[in-house]
C-alpha positions in Angstrom: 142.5 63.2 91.3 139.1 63.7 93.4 137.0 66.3 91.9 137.4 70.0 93.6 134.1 70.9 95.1 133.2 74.4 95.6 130.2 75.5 96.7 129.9 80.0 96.6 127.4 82.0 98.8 127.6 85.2 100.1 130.2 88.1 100.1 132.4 87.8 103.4 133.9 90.3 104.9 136.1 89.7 107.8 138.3 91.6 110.6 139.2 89.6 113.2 140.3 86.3 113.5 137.3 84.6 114.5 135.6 87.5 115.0 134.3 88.3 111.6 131.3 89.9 110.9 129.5 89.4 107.3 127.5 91.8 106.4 124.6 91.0 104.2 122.5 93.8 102.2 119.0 92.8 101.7 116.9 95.3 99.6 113.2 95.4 101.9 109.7 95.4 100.2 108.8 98.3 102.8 109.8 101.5 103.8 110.4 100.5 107.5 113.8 100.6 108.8 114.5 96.3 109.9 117.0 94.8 112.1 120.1 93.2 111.1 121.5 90.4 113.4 124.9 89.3 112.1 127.7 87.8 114.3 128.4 84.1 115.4 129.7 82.5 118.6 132.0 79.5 118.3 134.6 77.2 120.2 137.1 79.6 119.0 139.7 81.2 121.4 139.2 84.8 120.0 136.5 87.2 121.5 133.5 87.0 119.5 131.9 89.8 117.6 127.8 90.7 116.9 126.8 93.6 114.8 123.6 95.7 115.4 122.4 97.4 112.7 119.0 98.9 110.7 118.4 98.9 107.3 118.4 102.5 105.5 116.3 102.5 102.2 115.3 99.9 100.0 118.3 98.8 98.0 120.8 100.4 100.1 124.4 99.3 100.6 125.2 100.9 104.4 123.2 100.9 107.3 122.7 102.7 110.2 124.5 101.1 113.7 122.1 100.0 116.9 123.4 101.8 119.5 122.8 101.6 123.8 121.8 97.8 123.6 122.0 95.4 126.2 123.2 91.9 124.6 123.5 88.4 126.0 124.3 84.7 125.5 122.7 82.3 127.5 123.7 78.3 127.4 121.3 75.8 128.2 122.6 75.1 131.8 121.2 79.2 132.1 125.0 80.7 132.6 124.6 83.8 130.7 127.2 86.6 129.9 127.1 90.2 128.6 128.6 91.7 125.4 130.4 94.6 125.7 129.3 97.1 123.4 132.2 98.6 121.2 131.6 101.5 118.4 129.6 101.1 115.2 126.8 99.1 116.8 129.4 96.6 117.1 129.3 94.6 120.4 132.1 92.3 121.6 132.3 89.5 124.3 135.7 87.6 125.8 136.0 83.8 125.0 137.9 84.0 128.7 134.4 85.0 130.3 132.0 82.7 128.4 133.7 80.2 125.8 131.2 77.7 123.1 131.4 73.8 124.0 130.3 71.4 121.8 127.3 69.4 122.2 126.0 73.1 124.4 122.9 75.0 123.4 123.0 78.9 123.0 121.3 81.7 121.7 121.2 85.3 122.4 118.8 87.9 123.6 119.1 91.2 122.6 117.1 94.6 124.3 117.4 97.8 122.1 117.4 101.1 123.3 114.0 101.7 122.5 112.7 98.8 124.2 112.0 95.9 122.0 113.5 92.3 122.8 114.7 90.1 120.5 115.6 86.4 120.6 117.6 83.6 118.6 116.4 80.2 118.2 118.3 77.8 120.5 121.2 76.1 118.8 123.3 73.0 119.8 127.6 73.6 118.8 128.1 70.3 116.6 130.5 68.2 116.8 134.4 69.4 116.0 135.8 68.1 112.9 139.6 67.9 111.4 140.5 68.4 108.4 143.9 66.1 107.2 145.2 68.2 105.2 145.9 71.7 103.5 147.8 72.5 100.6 148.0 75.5 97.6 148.1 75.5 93.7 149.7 78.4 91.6 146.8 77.8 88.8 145.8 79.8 85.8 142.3 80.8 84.3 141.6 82.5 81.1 139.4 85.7 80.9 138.2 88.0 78.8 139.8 91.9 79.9 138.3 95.1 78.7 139.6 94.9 75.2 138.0 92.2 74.2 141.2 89.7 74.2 141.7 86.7 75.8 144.3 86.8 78.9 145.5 84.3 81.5 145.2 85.5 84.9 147.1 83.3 88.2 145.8 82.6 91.3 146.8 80.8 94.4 144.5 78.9 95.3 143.8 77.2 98.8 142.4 73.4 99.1 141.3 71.3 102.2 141.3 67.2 102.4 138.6 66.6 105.3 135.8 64.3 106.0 131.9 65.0 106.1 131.0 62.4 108.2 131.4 61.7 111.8 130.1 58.6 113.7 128.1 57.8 111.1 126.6 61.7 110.9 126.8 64.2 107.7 128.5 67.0 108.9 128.1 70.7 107.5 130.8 72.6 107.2 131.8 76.5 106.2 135.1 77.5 106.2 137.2 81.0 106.8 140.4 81.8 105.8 142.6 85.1 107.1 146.3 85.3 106.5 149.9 86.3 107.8 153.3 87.3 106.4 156.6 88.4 106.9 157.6 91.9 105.9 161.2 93.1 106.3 161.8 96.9 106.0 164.7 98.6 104.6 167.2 100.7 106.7 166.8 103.6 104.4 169.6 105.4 105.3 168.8 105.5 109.1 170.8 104.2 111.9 168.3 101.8 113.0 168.5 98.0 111.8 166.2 96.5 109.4 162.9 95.5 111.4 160.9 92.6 110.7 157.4 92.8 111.0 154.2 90.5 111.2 151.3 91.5 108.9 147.8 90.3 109.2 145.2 90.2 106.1 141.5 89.5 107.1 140.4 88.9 103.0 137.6 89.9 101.2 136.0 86.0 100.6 133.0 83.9 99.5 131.4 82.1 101.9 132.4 78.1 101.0 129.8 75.5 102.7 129.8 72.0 102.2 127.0 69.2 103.4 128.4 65.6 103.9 125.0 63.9 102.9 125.5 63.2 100.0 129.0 61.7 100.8 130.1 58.6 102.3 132.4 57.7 104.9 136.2 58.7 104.5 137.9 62.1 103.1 136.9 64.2 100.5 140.1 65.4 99.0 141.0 69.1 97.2 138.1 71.3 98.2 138.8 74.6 97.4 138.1 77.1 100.3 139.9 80.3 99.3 141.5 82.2 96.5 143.3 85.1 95.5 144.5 86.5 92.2 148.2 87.3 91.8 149.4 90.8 90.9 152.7 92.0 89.8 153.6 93.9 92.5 152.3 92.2 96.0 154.8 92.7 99.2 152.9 89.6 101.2 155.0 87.2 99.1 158.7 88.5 99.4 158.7 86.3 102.2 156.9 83.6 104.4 153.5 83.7 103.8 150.9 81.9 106.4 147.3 80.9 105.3 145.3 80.3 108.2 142.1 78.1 107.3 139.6 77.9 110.2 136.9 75.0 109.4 133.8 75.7 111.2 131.0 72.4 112.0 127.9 74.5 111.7 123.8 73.2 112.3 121.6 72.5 109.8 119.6 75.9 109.8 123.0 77.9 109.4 123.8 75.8 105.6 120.0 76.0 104.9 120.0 79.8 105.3 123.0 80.3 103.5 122.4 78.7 100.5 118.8 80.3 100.8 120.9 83.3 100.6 122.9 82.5 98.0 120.2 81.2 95.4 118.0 84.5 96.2 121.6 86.4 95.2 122.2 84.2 91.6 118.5 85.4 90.8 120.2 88.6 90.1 123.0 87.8 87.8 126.0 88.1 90.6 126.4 86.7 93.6 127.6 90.5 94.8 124.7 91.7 94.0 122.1 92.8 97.0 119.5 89.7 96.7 116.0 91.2 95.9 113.9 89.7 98.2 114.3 89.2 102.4 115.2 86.0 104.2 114.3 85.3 107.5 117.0 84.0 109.7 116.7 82.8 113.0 116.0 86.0 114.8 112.5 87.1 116.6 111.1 89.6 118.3 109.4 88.5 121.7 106.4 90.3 121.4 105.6 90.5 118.2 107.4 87.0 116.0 105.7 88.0 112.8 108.4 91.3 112.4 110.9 90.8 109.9 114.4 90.6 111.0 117.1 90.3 108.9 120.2 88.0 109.7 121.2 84.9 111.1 123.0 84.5 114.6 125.3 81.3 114.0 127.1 78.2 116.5 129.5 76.4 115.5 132.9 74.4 116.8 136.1 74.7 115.5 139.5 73.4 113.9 142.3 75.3 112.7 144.6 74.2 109.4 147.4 76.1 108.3 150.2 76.1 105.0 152.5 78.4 104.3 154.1 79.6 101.0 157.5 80.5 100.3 159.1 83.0 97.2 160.7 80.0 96.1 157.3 78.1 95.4 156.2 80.7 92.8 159.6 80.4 90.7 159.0 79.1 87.3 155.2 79.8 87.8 154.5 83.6 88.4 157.2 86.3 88.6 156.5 89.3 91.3 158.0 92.7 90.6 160.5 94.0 93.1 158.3 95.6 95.8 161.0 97.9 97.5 162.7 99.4 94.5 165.0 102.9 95.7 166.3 103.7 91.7 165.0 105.9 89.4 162.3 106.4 89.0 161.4 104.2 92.3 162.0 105.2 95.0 161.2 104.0 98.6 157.7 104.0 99.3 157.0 104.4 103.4 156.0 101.2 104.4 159.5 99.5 102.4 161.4 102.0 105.4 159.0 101.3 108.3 156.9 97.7 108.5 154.9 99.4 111.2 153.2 101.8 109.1 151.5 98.8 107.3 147.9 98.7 109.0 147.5 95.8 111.3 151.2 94.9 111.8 153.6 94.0 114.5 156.4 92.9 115.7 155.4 90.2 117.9 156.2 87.3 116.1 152.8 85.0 116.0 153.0 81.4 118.1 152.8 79.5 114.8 155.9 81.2 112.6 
């Protein structure tokens, strides 16, 4: 079996499909408030999410939103299109009004309320890679719990077969994973039917990057992009269970600033821990380059991979506790009588189930 590569950086935190914004807290050597670019813009059809933000105090973990800004892509042909500002200094554009291609330049330019203009570096959308193959492993690791004693802990782990290399180039590569399951309710002594709803889960993740440089031609097999530890009671396995792997061909300066990210973060012990020093990203003001900004405004193409799980694959592995459980002293809990109440879900069965 081919070694599993895994390569960690930063804490993602994503809530759209492919529209996921990661936020990054950078403790500042000054008391000035700095900018925080953080959003990408992909061949993706999803709308496409930046944040707007300023830092708060040295150290801190929130930050305060950049309101009334006027936010644009622009392609190298000069075709440009406006982000729509949503709440929480988040700003949104359709993938129906402006859409990445690959082998396309973009980059963004950004006027604040107060004035200031900011600009990204031009970047080119690489080349779109597949991967051949996804699969899961039910897989156990021993830790250490509070007591001191040693305990076995199971996780399903995610891994992708793909290659690095296309016409003869390394690729870099960064993957994202969200999931979907199948949640049935109970009639609970109502006179509606059982309804069967459609649940989305946008996971807390590392970021997983990969450079084919060092690689030759062909695939590199069992690459672990995601996992998740398995609890006793978990309702996202009763049934079908989708994992939705999007693998994203990013430039150069994107895996250069993300592992410069994630080295500055292991300085400090954890790579959840706020690095202690700024990184620069690929943000500049227009007037005056030599401000800091914080962030990194990333292109990229991409391929979509998907596996599903069934109960049946965890017997003889891991055993689940009965999630909707109505005798004593269970009872019912409000989401086992009505999906919908589960945030996120639907009935609207997804294309791919």
């Amino acid at each position: 079996m081919n070694k599993r590569l895994l390569l960690i950086g930063l804490l993602a935190i994503c809530f759209f499909e492919f529209s996921c914004i990661d936020p990054i807290t950078i403790k500042s050597e000054s008391d000035d408030r700095l900018l925080v670019i953080d959003g990408f813009f992909s061949t993706a059809v999803a709308p496409h999410n930046i944040k707007l933000s300023y830092t708060r105090d040295v150290g801190a973990t929130n930050s305060d939103p950049a309101l009334n800004a006027q936010v644009t892509i622009i392609d190298g042909q000069g075709r440009s299109a406006e982000y729509l500002e949503q709440i929480g200094g988040v700003y949104t554009i359709d993938n129906e009004q402006f859409r990445g291609e690959e082998g396309e330049t973009y980059y963004i330019e950004i006027e604040l309320a107060n004035g200031k203009k900011y600009q990204t570096a031009p970047q080119i959308i690489p080349k779109r890679v597949e991967p051949v193959n996804l699969d899961f492993a039910i897989e156990s690791v021993e830790d250490v719990n509070d007591f001191g004693n040693l305990v076995e802990k199971k996780f399903i782990n995610i891994y992708v077969d793909t290659p690095l290399k296309k016409d003869g180039d390394a690729l870099y590569l960064r993957w994202r994973t969200d999931e979907m399951y199948i949640f049935t309710d109970e009639p609970c002594g109502g006179l509606d039917p059982p309804r069967t709803c459609y649940v989305p889960i946008f996971p807390e993740q590392d970021i997983v990057t990969l450079s084919g440089k060092d690689f030759t031609e062909g695939t590199v097999e069992n690459i672990k992009v995601f996992s998740k530890l398995l609890e006793p009671k978990m309702r996202e396995f009763i049934s079908k269970h989708y994992y939705n792997v999007y693998q994203q061909s990013i430039n150069k300066a994107a895996f250069d600033y993300l592992n410069d990210v994630n080295k500055v973060a292991l300085q400090t012990g954890s790579i959840f821990d706020a690095p202690p020093a700024p990184i620069r990203g690929n943000v500049f003001n227009m007037e005056d380059p030599e401000e800091l900004v914080l962030g990194f405004f990333e292109v990229s193409s991409i391929d979509t991979i998907r596996t599903f799980v069934r109960p049946t694959d965890f017997e003889g592995k891991y055993e689940f506790l009965q999630y909707c459980k109505n005798t004593f002293p269970d009872r019912f809990t409000p989401d086992c009588c009505e999906c919908l109440l589960i945030e996120g879900s639907t009935i609207e069965r997804p294309d791919y189930f």
